[in-house]
C-alpha positions in Angstrom: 102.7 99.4 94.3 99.6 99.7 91.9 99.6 97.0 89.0 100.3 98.0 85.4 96.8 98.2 83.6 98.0 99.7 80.6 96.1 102.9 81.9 96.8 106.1 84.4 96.0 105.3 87.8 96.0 108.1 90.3 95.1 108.5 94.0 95.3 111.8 96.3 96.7 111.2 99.3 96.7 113.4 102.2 99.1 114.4 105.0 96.3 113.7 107.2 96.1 109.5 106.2 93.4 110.1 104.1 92.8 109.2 100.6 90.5 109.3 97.6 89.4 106.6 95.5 91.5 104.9 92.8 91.1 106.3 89.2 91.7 105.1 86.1 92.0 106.9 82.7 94.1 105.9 79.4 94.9 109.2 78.2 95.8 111.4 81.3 95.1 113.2 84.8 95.6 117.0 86.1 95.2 117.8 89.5 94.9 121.0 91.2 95.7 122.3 94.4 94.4 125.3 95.6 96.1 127.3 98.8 94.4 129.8 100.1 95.5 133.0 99.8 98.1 132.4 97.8 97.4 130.6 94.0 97.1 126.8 92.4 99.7 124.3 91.0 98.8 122.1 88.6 100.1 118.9 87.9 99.1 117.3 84.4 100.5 114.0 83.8 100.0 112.3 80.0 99.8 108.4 79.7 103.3 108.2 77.5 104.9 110.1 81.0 104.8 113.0 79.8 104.4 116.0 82.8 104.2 119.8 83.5 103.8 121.5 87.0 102.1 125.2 86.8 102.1 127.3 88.9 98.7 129.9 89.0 98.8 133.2 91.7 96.0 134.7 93.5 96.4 138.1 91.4 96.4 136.0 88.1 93.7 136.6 85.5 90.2 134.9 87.8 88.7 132.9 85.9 91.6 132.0 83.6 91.9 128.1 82.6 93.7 125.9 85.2 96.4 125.0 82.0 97.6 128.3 82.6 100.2 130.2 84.8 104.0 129.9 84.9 105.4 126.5 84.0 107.8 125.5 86.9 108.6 122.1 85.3 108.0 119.8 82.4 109.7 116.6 81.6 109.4 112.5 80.8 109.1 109.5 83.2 110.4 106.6 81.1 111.7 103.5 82.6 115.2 104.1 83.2 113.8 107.4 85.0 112.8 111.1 84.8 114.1 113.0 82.4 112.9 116.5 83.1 113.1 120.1 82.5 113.3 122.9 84.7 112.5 126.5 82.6 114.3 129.6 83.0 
């Protein structure tokens, strides 16, 4: 369990064991995966818990910003748990 810094911490972690190193950041983190072939999601994660998944296809706009694409979900993590949104 990481400690609680008062900032984001955030680590990839890979099905293969490996990892990347720890960062910090007080305001917030998006990460991007790209599959081959197929499109992006985007995760973007806000330090009051605030989060959004995208969801980006090959035969999107190229070159359009990673922020964009469908949004698959959006919701809150507080501390009696998620409170989330799934759009229709």
């Amino acid at each position: 369990m990481l400690e609680n810094t008062g900032r984001l911490q955030a680590q990839l972690r890979a099905s293969s064991g490996r990892t990347s190193k720890l960062l910090k950041d007080p305001d917030g983190f998006e990460a991007v995966v790209e599959v081959p072939g197929r499109g992006a999601l985007v995760l973007s994660v806000q330090s009051g818990g605030g989060f959004s998944l995208r969801a980006r296809t090959e035969s999107d706009e190229q070159g359009q910003e990673a922020v964009g694409g469908d949004l698959v979900a959006v919701g809150v993590l507080g501390a009696e748990g998620v409170v989330s949104v799934v759009p229709e």
